[in-house]
Backbone of each chain as nested JSON, in Angstrom:
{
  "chains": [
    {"id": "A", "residues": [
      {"number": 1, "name": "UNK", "atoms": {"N": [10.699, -9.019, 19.465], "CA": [10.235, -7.762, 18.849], "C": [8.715, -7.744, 18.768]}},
      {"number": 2, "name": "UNK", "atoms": {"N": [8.068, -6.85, 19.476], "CA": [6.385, -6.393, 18.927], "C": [5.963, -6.749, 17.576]}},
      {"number": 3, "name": "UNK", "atoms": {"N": [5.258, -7.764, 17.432], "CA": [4.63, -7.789, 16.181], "C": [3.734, -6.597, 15.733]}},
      {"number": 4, "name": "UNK", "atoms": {"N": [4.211, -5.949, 14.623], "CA": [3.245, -4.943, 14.249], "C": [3.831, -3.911, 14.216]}},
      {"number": 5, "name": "UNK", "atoms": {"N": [4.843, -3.533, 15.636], "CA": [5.537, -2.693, 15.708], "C": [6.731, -1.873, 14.628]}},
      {"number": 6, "name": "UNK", "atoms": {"N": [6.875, -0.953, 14.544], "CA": [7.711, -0.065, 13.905], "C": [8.662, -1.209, 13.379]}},
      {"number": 7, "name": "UNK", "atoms": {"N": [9.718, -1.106, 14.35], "CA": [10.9, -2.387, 14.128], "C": [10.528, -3.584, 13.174]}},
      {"number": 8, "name": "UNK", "atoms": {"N": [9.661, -3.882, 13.61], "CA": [9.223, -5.145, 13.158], "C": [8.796, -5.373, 11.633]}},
      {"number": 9, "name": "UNK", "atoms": {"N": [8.291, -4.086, 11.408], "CA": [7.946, -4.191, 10.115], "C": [8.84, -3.625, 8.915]}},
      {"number": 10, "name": "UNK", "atoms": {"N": [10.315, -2.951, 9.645], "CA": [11.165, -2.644, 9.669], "C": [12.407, -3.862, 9.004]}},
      {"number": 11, "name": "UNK", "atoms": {"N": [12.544, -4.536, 9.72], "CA": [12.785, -5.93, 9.604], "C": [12.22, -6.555, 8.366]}},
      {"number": 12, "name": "UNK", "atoms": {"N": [10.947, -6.665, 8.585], "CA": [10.234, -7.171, 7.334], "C": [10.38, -6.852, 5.975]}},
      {"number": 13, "name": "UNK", "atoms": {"N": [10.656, -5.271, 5.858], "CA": [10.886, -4.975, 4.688], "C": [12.32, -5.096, 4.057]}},
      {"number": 14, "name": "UNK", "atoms": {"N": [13.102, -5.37, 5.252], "CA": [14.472, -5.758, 4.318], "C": [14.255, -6.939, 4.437]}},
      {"number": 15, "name": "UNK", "atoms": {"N": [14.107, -8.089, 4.658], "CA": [13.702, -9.596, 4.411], "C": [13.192, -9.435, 3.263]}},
      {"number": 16, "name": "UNK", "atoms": {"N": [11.669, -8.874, 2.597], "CA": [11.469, -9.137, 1.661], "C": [12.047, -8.601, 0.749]}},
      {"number": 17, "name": "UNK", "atoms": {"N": [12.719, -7.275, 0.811], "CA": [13.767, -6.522, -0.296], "C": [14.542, -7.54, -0.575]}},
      {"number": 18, "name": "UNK", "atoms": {"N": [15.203, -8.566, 0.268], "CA": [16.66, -9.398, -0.023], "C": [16.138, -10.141, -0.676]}},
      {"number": 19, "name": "UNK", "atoms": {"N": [14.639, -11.148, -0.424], "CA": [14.422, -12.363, -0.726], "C": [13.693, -12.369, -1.901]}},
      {"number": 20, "name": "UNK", "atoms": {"N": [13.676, -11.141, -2.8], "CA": [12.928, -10.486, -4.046], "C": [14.102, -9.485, -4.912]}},
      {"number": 21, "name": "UNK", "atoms": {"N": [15.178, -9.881, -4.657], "CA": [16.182, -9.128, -5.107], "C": [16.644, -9.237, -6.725]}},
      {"number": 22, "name": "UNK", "atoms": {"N": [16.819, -10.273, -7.065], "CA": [16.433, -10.938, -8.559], "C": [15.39, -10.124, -9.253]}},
      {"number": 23, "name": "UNK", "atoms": {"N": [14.355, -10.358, -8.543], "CA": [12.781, -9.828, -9.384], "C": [12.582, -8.763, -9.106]}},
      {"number": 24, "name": "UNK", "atoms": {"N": [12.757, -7.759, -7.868], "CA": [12.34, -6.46, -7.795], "C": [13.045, -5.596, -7.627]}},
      {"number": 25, "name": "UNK", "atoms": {"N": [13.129, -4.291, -7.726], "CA": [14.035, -3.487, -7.234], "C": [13.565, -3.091, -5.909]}},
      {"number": 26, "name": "UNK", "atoms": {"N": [14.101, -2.523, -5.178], "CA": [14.051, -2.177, -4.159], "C": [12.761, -1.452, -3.58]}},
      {"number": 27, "name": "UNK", "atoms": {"N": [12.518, -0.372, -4.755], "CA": [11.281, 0.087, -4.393], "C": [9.911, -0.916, -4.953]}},
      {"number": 28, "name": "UNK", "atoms": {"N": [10.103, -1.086, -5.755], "CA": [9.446, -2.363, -6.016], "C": [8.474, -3.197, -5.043]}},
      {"number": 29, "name": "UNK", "atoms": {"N": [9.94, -4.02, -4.487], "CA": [9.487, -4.785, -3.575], "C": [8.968, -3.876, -2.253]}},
      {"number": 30, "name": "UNK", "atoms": {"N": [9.51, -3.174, -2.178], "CA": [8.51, -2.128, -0.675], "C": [7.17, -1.965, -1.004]}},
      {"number": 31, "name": "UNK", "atoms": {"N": [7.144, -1.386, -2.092], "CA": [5.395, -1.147, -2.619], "C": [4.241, -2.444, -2.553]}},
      {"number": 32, "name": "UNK", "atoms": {"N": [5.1, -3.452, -2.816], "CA": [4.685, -4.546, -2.962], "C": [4.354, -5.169, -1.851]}},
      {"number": 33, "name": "UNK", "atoms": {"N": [5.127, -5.271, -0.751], "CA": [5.005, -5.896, 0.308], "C": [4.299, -4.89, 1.447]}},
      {"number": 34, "name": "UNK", "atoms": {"N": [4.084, -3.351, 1.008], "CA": [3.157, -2.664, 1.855], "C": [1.857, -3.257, 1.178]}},
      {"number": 35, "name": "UNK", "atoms": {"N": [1.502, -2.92, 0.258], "CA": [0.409, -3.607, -0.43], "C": [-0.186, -4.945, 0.062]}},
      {"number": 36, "name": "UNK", "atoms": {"N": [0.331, -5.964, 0.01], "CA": [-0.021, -7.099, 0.831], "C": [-0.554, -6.998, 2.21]}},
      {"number": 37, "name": "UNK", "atoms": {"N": [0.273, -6.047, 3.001], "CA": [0.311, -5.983, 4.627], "C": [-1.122, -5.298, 5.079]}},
      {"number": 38, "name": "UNK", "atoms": {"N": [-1.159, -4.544, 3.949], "CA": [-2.453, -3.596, 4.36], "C": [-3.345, -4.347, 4.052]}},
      {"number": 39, "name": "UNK", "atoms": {"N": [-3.764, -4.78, 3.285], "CA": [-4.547, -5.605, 2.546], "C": [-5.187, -7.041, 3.272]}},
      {"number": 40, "name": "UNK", "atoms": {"N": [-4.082, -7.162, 4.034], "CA": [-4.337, -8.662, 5.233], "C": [-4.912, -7.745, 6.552]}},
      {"number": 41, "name": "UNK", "atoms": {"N": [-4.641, -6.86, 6.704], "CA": [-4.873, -6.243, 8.183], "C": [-6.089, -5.391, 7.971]}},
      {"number": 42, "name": "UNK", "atoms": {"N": [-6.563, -4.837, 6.962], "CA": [-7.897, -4.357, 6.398], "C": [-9.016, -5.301, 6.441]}},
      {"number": 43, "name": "UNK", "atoms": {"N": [-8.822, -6.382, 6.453], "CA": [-9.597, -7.446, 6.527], "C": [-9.704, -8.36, 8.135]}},
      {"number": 44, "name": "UNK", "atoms": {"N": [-9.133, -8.102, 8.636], "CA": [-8.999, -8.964, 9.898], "C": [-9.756, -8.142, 10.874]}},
      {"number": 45, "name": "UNK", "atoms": {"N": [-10.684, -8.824, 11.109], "CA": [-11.957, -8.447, 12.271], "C": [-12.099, -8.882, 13.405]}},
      {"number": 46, "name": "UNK", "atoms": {"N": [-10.766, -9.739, 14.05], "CA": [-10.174, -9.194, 14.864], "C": [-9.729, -8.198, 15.7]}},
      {"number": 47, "name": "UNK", "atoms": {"N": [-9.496, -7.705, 14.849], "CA": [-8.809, -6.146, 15.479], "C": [-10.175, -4.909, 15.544]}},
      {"number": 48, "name": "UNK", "atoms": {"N": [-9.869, -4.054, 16.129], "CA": [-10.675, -2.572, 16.132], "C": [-10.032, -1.729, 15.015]}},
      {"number": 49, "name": "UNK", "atoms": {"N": [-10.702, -0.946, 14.602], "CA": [-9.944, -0.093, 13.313], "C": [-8.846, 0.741, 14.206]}},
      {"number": 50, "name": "UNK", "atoms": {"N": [-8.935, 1.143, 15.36], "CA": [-8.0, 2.041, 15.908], "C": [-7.062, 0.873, 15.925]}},
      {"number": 51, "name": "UNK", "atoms": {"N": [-6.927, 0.048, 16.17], "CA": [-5.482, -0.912, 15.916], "C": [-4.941, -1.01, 14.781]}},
      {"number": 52, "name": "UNK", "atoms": {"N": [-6.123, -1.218, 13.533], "CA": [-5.552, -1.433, 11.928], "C": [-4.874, -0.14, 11.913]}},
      {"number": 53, "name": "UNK", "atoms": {"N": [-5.543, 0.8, 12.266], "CA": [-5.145, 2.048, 11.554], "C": [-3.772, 2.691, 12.207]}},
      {"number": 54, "name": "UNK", "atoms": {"N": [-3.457, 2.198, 13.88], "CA": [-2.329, 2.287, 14.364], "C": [-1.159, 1.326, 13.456]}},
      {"number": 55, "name": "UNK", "atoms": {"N": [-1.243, 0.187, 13.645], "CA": [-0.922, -0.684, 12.678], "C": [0.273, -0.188, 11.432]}},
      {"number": 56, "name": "UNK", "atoms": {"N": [-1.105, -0.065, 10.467], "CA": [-0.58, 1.371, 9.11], "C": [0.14, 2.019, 9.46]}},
      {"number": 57, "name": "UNK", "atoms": {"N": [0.071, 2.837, 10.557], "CA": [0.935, 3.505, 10.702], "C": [2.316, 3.689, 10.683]}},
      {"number": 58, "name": "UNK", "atoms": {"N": [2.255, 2.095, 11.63], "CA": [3.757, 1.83, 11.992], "C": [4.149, 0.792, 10.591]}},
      {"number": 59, "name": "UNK", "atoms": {"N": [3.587, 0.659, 9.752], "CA": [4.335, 0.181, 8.504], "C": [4.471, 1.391, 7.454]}},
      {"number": 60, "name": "UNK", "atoms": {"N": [3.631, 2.288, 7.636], "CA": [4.016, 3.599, 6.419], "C": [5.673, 4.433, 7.38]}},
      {"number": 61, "name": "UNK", "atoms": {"N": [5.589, 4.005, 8.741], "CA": [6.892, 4.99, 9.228], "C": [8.462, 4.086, 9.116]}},
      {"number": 62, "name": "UNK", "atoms": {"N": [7.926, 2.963, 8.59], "CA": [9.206, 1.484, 8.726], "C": [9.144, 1.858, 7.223]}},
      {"number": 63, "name": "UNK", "atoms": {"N": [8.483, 2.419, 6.075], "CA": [8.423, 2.353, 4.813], "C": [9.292, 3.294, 4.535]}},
      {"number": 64, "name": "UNK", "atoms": {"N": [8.873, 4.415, 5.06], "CA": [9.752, 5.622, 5.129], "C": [11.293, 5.716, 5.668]}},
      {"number": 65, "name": "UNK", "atoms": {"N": [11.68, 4.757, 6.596], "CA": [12.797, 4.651, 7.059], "C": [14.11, 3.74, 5.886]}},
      {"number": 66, "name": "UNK", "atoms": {"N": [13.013, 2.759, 5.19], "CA": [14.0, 1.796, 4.805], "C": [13.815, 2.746, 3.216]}},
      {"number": 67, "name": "UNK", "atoms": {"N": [13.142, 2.763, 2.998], "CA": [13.502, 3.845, 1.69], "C": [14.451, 5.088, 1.718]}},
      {"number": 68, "name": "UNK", "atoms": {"N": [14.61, 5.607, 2.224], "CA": [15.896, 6.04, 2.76], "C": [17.286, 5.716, 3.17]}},
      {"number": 69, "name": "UNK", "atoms": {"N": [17.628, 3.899, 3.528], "CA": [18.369, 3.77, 4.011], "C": [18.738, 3.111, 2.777]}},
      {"number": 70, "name": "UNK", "atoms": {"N": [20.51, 3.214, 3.193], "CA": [21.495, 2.796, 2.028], "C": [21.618, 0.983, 2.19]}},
      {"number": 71, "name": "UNK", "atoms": {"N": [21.123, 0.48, 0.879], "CA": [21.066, -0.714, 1.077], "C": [22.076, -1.218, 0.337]}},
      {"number": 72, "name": "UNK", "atoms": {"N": [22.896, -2.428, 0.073], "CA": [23.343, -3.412, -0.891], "C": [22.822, -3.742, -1.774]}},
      {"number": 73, "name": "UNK", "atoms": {"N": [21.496, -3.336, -1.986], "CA": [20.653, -3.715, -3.314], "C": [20.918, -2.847, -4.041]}}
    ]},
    {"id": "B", "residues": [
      {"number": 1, "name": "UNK", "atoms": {"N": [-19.042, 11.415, -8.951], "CA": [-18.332, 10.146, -8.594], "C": [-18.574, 10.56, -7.344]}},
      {"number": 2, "name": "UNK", "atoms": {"N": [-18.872, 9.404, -6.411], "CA": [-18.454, 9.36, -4.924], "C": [-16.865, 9.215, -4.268]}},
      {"number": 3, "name": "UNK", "atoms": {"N": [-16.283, 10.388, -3.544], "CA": [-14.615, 10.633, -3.503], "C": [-14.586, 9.288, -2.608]}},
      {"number": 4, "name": "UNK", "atoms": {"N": [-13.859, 8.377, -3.105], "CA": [-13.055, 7.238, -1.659], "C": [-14.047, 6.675, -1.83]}},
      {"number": 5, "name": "UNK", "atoms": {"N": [-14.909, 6.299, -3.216], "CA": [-15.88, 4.866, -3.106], "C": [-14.408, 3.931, -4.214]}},
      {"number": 6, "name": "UNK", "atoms": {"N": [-15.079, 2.725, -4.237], "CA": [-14.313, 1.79, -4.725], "C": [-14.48, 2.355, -6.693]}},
      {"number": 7, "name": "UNK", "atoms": {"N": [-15.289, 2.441, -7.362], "CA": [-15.524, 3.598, -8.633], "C": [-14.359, 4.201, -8.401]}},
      {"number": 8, "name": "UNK", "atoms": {"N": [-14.514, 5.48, -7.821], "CA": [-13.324, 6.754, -7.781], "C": [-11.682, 5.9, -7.863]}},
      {"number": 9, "name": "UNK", "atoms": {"N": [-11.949, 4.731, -6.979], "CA": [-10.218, 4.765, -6.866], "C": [-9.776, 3.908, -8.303]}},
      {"number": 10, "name": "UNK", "atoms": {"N": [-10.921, 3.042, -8.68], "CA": [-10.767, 2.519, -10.188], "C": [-10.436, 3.042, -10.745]}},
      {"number": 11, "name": "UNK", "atoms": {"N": [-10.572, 4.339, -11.234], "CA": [-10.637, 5.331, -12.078], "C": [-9.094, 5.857, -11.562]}},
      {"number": 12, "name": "UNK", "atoms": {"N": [-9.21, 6.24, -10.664], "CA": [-7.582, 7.338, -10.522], "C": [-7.005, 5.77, -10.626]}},
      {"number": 13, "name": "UNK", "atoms": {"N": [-7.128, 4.51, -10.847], "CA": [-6.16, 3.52, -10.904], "C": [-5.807, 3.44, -12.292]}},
      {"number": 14, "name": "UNK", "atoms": {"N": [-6.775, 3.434, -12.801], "CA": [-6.495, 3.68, -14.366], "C": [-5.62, 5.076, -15.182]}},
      {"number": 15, "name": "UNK", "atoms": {"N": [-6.554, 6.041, -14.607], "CA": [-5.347, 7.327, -14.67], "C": [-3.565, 7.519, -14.188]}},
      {"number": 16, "name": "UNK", "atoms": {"N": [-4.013, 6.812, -13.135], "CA": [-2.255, 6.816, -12.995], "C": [-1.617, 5.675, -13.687]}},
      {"number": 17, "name": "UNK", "atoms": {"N": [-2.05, 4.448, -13.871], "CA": [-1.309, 3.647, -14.812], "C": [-1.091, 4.276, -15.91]}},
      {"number": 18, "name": "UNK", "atoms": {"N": [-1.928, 4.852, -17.025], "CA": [-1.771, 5.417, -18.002], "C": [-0.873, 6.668, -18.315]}},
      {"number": 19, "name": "UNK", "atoms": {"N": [-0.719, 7.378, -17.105], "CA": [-0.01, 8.022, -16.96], "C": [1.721, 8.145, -16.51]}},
      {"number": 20, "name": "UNK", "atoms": {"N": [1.883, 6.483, -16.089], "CA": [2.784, 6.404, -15.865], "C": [3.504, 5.281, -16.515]}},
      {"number": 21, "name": "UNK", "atoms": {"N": [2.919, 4.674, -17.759], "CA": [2.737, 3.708, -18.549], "C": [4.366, 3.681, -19.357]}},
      {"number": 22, "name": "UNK", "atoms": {"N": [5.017, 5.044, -19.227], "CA": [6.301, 5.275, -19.854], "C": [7.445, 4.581, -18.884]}},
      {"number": 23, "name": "UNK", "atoms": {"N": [6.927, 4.717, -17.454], "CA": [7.797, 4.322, -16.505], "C": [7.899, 3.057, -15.409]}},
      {"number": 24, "name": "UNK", "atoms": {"N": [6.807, 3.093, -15.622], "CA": [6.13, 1.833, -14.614], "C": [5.32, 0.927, -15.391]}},
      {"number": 25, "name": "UNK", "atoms": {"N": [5.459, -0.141, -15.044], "CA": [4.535, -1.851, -15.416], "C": [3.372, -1.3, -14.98]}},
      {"number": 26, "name": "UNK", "atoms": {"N": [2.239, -1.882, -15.297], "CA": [1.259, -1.778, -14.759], "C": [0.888, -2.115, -13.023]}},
      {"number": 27, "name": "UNK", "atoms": {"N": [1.09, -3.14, -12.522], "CA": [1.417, -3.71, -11.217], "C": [2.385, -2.307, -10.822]}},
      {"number": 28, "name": "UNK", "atoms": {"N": [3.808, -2.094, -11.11], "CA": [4.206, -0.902, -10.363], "C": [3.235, 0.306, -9.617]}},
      {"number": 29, "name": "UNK", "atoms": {"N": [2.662, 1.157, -11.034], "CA": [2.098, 1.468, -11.008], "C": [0.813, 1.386, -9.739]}},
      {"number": 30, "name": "UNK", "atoms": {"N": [0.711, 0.55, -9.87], "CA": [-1.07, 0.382, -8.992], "C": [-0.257, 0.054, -7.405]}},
      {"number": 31, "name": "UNK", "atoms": {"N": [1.463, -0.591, -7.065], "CA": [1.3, -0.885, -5.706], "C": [1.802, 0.488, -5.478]}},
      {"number": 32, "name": "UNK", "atoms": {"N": [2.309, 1.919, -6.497], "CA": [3.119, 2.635, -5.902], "C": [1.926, 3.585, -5.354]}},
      {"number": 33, "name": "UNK", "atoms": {"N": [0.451, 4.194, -6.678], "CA": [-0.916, 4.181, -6.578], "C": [-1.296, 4.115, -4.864]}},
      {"number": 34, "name": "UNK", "atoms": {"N": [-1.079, 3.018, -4.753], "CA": [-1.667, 2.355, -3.434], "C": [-1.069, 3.231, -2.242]}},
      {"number": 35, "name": "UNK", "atoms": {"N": [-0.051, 2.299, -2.586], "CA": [1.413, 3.041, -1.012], "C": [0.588, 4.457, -1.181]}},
      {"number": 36, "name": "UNK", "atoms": {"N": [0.728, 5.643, -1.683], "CA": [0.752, 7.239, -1.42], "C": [-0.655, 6.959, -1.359]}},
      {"number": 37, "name": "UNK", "atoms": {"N": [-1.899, 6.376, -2.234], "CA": [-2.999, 6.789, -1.28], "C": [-3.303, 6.734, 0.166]}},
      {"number": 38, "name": "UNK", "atoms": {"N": [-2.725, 5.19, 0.279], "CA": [-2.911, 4.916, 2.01], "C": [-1.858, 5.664, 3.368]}},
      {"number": 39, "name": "UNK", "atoms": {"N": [-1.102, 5.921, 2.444], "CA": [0.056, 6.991, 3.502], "C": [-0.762, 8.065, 3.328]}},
      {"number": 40, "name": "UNK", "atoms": {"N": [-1.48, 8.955, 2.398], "CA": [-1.474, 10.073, 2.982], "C": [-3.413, 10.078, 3.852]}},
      {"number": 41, "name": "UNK", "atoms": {"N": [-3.835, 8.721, 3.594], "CA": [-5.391, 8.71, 4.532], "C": [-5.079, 8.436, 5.575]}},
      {"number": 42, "name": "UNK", "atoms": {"N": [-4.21, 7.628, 6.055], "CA": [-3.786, 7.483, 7.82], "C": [-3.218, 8.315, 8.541]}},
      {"number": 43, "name": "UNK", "atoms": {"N": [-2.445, 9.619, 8.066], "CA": [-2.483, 11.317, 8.482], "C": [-3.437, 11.84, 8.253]}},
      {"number": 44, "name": "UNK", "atoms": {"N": [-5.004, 11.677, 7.988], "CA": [-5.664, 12.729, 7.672], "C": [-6.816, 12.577, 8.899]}},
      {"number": 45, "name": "UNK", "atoms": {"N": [-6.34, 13.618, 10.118], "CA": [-6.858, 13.246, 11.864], "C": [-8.232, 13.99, 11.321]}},
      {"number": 46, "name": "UNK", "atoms": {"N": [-9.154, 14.663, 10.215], "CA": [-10.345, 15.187, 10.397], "C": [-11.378, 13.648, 10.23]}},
      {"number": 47, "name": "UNK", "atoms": {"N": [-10.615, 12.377, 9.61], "CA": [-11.64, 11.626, 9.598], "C": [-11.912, 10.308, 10.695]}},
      {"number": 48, "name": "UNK", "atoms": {"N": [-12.18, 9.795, 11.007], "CA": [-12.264, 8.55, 12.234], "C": [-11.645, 7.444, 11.63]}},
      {"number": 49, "name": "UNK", "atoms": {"N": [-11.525, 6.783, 12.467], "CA": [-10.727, 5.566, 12.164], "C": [-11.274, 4.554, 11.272]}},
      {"number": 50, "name": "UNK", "atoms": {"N": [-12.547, 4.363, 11.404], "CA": [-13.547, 3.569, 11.07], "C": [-13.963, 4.303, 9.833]}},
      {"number": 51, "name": "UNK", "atoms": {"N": [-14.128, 5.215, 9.236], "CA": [-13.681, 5.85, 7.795], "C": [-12.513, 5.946, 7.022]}},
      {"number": 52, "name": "UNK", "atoms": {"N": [-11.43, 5.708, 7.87], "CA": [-9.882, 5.603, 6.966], "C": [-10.438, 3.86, 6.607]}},
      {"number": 53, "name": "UNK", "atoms": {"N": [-10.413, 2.92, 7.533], "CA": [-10.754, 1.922, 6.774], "C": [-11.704, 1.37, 6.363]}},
      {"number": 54, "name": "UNK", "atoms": {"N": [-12.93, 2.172, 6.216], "CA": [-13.345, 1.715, 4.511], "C": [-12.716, 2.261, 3.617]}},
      {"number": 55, "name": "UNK", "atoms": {"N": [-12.757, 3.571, 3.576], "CA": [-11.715, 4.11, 2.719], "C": [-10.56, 2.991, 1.898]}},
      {"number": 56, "name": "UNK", "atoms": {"N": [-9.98, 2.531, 2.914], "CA": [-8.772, 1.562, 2.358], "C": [-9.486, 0.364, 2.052]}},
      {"number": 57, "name": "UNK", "atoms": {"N": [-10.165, 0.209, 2.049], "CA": [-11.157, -0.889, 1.83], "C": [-11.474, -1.011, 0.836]}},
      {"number": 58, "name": "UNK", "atoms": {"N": [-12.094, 0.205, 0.068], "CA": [-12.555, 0.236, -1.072], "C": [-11.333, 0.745, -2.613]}},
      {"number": 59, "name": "UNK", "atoms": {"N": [-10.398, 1.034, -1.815], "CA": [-9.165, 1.097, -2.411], "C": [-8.341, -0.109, -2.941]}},
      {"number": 60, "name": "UNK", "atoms": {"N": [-8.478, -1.373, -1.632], "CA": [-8.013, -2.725, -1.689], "C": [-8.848, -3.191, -2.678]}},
      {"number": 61, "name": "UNK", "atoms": {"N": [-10.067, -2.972, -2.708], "CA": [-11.236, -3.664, -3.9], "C": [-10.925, -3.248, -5.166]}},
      {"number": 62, "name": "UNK", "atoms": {"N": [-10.491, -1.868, -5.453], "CA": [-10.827, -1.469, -6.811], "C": [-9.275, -1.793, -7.115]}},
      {"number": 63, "name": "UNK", "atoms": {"N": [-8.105, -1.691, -6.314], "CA": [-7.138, -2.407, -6.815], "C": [-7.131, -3.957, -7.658]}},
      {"number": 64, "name": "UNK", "atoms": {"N": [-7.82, -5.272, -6.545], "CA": [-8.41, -6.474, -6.898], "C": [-8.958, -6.44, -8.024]}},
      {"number": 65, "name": "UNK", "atoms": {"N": [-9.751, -5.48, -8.431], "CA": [-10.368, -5.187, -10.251], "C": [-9.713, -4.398, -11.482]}},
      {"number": 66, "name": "UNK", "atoms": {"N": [-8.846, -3.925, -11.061], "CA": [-7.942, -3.36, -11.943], "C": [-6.852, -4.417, -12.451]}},
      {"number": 67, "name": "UNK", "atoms": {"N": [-6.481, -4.945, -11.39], "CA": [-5.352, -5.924, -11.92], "C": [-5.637, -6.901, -12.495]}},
      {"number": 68, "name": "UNK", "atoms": {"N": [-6.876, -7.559, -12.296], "CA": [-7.685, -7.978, -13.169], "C": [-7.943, -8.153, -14.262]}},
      {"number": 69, "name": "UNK", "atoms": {"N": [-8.393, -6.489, -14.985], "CA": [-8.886, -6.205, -16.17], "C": [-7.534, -5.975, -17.178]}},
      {"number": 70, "name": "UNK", "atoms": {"N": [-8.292, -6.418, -18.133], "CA": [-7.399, -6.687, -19.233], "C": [-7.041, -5.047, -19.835]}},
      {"number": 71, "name": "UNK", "atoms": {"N": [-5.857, -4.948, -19.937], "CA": [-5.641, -3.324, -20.503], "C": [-4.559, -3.555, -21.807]}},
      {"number": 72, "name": "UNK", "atoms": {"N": [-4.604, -2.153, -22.677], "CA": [-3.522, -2.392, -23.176], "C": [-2.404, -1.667, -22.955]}},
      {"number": 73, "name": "UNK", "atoms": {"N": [-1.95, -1.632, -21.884], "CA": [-0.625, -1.168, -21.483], "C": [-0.155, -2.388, -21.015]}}
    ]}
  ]
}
């Protein structure tokens, strides 16, 4: 899977929803773990901002998907 | 105030905690804060890329000082 990519971060957010399930609720942990993501990739100078900001993107549209979807949590 | 300096977002960080102080932890508060500022600056095509992230930049900072500061909520 594309790191960075839609999917991927997709993935990510139910990993950390499951593995924070005890301590957060669902939205919770999404807020939480967008927060982090941006926060590491805002900083990495590495990249060109047109990548960070592509980036964002594809974690605010994986944010939007899994908040919507019917979870077990 | 300068709109989208690290000041301004202190301030609406504080306003929305306080405002949402009935419903949300403080931490809630500031990652949910976060999430909708940065979702709705990475749709906004009048500014460059390289202005969405300072923008988020200075958002990530004044977050780092809010959580920080000692409140009483």
């Amino acid at each position: 899977m594309e790191p960075f990519s839609t999917p991927f971060f997709e993935d990510n957010f139910r990993q950390y929803i499951e593995k924070n399930r005890d301590v957060f609720s669902k939205l919770e942990a999404m807020n939480s773990y967008y927060r982090s993501v941006v926060s590491s990739m805002i900083y990495d100078n590495l990249n060109k901002n047109s990548e960070i900001v592509r980036r964002i993107r594809n974690l605010d549209s994986a944010y939007k998907t899994i908040k919507q979807e019917k979870t077990d949590a």
